[in-house]
Backbone bond lengths (Angstrom), bond angles and torsions (degrees), N, CA, C in turn:
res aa  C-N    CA-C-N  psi(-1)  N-CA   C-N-CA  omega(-1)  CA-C   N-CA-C  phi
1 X - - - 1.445 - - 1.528 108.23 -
2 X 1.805 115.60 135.88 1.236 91.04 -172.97 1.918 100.69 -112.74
3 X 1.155 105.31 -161.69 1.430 100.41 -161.84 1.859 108.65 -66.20
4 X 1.570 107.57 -23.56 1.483 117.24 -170.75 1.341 105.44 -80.04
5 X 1.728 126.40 -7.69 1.092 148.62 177.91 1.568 123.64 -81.18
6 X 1.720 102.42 -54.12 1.240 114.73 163.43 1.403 118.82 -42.56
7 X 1.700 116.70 115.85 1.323 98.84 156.07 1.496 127.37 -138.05
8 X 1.512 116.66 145.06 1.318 130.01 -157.11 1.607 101.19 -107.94
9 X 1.593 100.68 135.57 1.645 117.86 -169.64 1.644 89.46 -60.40
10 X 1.601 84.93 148.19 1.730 104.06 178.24 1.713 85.06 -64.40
11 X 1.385 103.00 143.27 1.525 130.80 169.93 1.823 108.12 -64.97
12 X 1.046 137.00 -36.47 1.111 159.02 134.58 1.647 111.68 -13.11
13 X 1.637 119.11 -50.43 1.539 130.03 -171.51 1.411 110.77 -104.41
14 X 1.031 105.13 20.00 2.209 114.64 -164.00 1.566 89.04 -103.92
15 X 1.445 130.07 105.67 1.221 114.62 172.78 1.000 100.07 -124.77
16 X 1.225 136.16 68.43 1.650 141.27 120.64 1.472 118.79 -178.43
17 X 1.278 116.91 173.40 1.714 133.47 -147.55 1.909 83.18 -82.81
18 X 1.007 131.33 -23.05 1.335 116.32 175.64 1.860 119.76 -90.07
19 X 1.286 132.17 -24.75 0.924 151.74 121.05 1.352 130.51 -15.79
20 X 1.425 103.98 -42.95 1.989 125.58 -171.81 1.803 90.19 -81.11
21 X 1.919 108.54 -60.44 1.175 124.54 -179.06 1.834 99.73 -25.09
22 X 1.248 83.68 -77.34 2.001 101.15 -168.45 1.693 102.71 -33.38
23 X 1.247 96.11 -69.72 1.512 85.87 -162.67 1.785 121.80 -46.59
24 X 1.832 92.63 -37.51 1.607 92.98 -174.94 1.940 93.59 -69.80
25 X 0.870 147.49 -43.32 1.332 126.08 170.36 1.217 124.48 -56.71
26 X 1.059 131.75 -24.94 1.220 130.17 167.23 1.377 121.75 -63.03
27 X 1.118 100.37 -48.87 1.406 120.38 168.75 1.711 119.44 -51.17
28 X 1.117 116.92 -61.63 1.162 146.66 158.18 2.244 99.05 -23.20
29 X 1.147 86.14 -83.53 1.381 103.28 176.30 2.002 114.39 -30.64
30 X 1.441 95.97 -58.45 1.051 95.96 -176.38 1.587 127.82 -85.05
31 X 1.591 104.75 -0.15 1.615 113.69 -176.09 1.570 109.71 -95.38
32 X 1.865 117.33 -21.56 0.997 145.99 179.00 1.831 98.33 -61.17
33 X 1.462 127.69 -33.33 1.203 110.47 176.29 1.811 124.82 -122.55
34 X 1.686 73.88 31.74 2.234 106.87 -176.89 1.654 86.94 -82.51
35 X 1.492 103.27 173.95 1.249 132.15 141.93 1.688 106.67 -116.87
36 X 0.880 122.74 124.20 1.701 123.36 -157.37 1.495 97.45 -140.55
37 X 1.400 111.83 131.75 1.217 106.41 -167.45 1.560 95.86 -102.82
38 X 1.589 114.45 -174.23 1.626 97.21 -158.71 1.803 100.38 -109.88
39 X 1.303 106.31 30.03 1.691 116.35 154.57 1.517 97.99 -94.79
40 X 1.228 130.66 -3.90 1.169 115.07 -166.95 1.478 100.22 -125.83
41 X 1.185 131.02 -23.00 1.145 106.93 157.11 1.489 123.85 -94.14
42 X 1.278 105.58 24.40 1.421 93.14 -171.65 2.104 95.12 -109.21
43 X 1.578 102.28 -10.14 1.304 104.42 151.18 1.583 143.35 -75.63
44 X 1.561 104.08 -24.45 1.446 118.08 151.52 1.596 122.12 -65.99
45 X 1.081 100.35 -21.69 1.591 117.45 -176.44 1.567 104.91 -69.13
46 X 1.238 99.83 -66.65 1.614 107.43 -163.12 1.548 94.57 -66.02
47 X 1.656 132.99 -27.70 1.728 135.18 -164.93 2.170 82.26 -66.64
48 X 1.055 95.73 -46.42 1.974 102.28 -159.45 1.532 104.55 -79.95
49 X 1.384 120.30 -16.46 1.351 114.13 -174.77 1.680 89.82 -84.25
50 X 1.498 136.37 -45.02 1.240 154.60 -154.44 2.046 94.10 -76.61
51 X 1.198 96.91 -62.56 1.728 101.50 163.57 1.237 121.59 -31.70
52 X 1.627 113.01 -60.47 1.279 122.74 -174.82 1.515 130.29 -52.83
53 X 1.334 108.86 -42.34 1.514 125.43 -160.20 1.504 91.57 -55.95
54 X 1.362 108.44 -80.85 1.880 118.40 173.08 1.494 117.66 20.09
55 X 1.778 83.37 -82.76 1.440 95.58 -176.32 1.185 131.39 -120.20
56 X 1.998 108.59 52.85 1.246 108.83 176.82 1.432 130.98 88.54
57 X 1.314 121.93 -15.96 1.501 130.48 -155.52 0.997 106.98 -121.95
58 X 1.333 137.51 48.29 1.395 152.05 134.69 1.108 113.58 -39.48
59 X 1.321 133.94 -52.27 1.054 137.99 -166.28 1.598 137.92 -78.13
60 X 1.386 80.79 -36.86 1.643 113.61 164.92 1.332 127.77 -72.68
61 X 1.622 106.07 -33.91 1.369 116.75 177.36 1.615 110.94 -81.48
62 X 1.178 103.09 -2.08 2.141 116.64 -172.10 1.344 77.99 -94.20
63 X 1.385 113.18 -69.94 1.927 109.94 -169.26 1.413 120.57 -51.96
64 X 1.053 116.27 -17.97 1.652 110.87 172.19 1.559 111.29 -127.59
65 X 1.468 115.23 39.41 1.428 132.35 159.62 1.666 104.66 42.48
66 X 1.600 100.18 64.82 1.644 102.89 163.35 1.097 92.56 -117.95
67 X 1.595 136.71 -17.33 1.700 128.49 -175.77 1.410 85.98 -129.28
């Protein structure tokens, strides 16, 4: 699957901090065996920094290097 393939729930349909969790692991999981260049993660970045605010998990998502 390539990155134009990947796709991440509209931020909009994520209704809750356990839900938010999943996806950034999921995510996580599957970028862990990408070569991703850093326009591209810096577009997953800004989707997970935008995720985060919601429900609190800014912080968490810095500590386990999704932002």
């Amino acid at each position: 699957m390539t990155v134009k393939e990947y796709q991440l729930k509209a931020i909009l349909e994520v209704e809750s901090a356990d839900e938010a969790r999943t996806i950034a692991q999921d995510w996580q999981s599957w970028a862990s065996e990408q070569s991703l260049s850093y326009a591209e993660l810096a577009e997953f970045q800004d989707y997970f920094t935008i995720l985060a605010a919601p429900f609190g998990l800014t912080e968490e998502f810095q500590e386990n290097g999704i932002i």
